[in-house]
C-alpha positions as CSV (number, residue, x, y, z in Angstrom):
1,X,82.4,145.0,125.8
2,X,78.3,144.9,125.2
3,X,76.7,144.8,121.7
4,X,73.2,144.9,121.0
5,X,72.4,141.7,119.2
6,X,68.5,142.1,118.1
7,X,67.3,142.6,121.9
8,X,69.9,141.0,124.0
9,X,72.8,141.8,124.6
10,X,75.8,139.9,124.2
11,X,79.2,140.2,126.0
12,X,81.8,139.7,123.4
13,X,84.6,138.7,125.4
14,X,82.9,136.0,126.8
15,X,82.0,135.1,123.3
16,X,85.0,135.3,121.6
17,X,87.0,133.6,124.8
18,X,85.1,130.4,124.2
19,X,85.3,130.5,120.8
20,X,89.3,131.0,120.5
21,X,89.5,127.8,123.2
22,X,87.1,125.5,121.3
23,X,88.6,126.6,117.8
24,X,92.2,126.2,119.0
25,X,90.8,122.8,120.7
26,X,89.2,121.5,117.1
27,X,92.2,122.5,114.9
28,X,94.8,120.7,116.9
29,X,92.7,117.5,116.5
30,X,91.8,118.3,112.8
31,X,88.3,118.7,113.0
32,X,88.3,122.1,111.3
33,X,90.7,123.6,109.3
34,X,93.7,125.2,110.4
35,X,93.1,129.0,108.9
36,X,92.0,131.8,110.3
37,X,89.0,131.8,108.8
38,X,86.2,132.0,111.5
39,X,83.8,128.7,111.4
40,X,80.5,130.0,111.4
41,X,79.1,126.5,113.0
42,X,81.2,126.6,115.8
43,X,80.5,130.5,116.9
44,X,76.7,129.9,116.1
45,X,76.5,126.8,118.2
46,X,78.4,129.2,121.1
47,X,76.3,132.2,120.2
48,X,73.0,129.6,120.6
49,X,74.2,128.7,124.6
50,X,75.2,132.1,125.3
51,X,71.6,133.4,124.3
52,X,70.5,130.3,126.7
53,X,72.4,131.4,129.7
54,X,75.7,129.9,129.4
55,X,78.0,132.4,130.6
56,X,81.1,130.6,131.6
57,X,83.1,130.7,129.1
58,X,85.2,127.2,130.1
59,X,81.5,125.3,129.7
60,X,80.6,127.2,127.0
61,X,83.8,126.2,125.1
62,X,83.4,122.7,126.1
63,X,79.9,122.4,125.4
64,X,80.2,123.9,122.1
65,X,83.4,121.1,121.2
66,X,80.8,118.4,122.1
67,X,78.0,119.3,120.1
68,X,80.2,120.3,117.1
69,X,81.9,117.0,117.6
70,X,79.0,115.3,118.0
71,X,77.1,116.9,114.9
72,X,80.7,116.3,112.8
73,X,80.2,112.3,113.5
74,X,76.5,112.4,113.2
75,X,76.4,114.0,109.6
């Protein structure tokens, strides 16, 4: 499925895909909460590389786990 996000579009399964593997990834290792609330950090950061180009949604997954990760430790 397409939605119009301001002028792009965005394909939401793609979208979504990633962000169900990087979420499931984070909340096994405790790094966010186990609820199914969705964290709004974690889809932005995927959101952000999608806009970029990143249409896989394996790389975008992982890429997303390492910069959350990454801004978690940092912070």
């Amino acid at each position: 499925m397409l939605v119009e996000r301001g002028l792009r579009v965005m394909n939401v399964e793609v979208v979504g895909d990633a962000y169900a593997i990087a979420s499931n990834y984070l909340r096994r290792t405790g790094a966010i909460p186990d609820s199914f609330a969705t964290d709004e950090r974690l889809l932005e950061i995927i959101v952000q590389m999608f806009q970029r180009g990143e249409f896989n949604k394996i790389r975008l997954a992982n890429k997303a786990i390492a910069k959350f990760e990454a801004e978690t430790y940092i912070a």
